[in-house]
N, C-alpha and C positions, 0 to 999 in steps of 0.2 A: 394464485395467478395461473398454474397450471392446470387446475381443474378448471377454471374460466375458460382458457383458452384450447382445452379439448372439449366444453360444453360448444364452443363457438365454430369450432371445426366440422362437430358432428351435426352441428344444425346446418349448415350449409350443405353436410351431406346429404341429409334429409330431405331440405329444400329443393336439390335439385329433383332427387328421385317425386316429388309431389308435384313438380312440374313437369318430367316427364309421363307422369301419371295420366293428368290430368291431360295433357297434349293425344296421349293413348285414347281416352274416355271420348273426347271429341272426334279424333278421327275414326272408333267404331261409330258413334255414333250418325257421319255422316256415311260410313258406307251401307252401314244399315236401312237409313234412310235412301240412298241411293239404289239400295237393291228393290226397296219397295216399288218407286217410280218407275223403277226399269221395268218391273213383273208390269205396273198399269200399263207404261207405253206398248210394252210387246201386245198385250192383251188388246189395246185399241189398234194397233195396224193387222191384229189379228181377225179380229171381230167387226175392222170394214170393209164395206162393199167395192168393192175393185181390185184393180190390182195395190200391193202397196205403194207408197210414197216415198223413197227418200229424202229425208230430212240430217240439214245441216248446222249442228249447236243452236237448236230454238230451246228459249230461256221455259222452265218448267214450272209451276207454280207448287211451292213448297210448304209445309207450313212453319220452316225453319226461315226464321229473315235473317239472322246473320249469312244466313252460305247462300251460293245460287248455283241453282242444277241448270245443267246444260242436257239437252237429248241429240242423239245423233245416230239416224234408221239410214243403214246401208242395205242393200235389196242384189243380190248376188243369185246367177245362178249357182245351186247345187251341184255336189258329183251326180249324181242320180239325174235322168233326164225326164221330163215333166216338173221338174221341183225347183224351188227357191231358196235361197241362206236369206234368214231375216234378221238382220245384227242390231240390237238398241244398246245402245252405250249412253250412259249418263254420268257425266263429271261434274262433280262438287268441288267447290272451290269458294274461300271464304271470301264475303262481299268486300272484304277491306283488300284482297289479293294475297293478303297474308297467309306463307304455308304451301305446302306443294297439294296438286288438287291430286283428288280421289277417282279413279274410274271403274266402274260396274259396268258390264256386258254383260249379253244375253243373246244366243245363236240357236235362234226354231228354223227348221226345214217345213213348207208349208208348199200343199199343189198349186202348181202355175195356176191363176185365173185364167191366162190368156188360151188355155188348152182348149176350151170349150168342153168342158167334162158333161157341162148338162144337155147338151147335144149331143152327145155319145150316149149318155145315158136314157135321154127322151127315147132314142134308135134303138135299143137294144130290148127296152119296155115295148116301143111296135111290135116290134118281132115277136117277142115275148108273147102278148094278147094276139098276132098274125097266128101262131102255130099255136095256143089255145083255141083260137076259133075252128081254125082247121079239124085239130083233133076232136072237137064237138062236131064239126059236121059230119064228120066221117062215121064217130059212131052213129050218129042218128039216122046215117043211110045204112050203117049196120042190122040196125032193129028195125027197118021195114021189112 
């Protein structure tokens, strides 16, 4: 009877620890997946044409269907002036509600578009060819 009853003790002990195991296994598993998405989303607000978008908890396409990723692109200025804070935050969170949800960010500083850099730079390339030309004409009134 008392060997029963410490066989019966330690398996509940076990049991639990395989359920909190297993709860562990799940939750890396979602922030891992959640860090992925966030590397994609930064990489496409990064790699579009304009300025960025703010974007407010739009649903992510996962290839997990138990959980559902949420995205969320805040667009801040930086300390630095010309520059932007790009924040992507993605929370997972299981589709039944069950469980406290997971959240991943990710914070790039990226040049203002709105600065007009390639006007500046078109300008400074005149210039540039402006006092090549000159420097050519000069010497070649040199050598007459």
């Amino acid at each position: 009877m008392l060997a029963i009853a410490i066989l019966g003790g330690s398996l509940a002990a076990l049991s639990s620890v395989v359920l909190n195991g297993a709860d562990a296994a799940i939750d890396a598993r979602n922030r891992a997946l959640a860090q992925l998405l966030c590397e994609r989303q930064m990489a496409q607000v990064l790699l579009s044409n304009g300025p960025p978008v703010p974007i407010n908890e739009q649903p992510v396409e996962s290839p997990d269907p138990t959980t559902m990723y949420l995205a969320s692109v805040q667009v801040q200025p930086a300390p630095l002036q010309g520059l932007l804070a790009i924040q992507v935050s993605i929370t997972a969170q299981a589709a039944d509600g069950s469980g406290p949800p997971t959240t991943v960010s990710l914070i790039r500083w990226m040049v203002d578009p709105a600065l007009g850099l390639e006007a500046a730079e078109a300008e400074e390339k005149a210039a540039a060819d402006e006092a090549a030309a000159a420097a050519g004409s000069a010497s070649d009134e040199a050598a007459e």
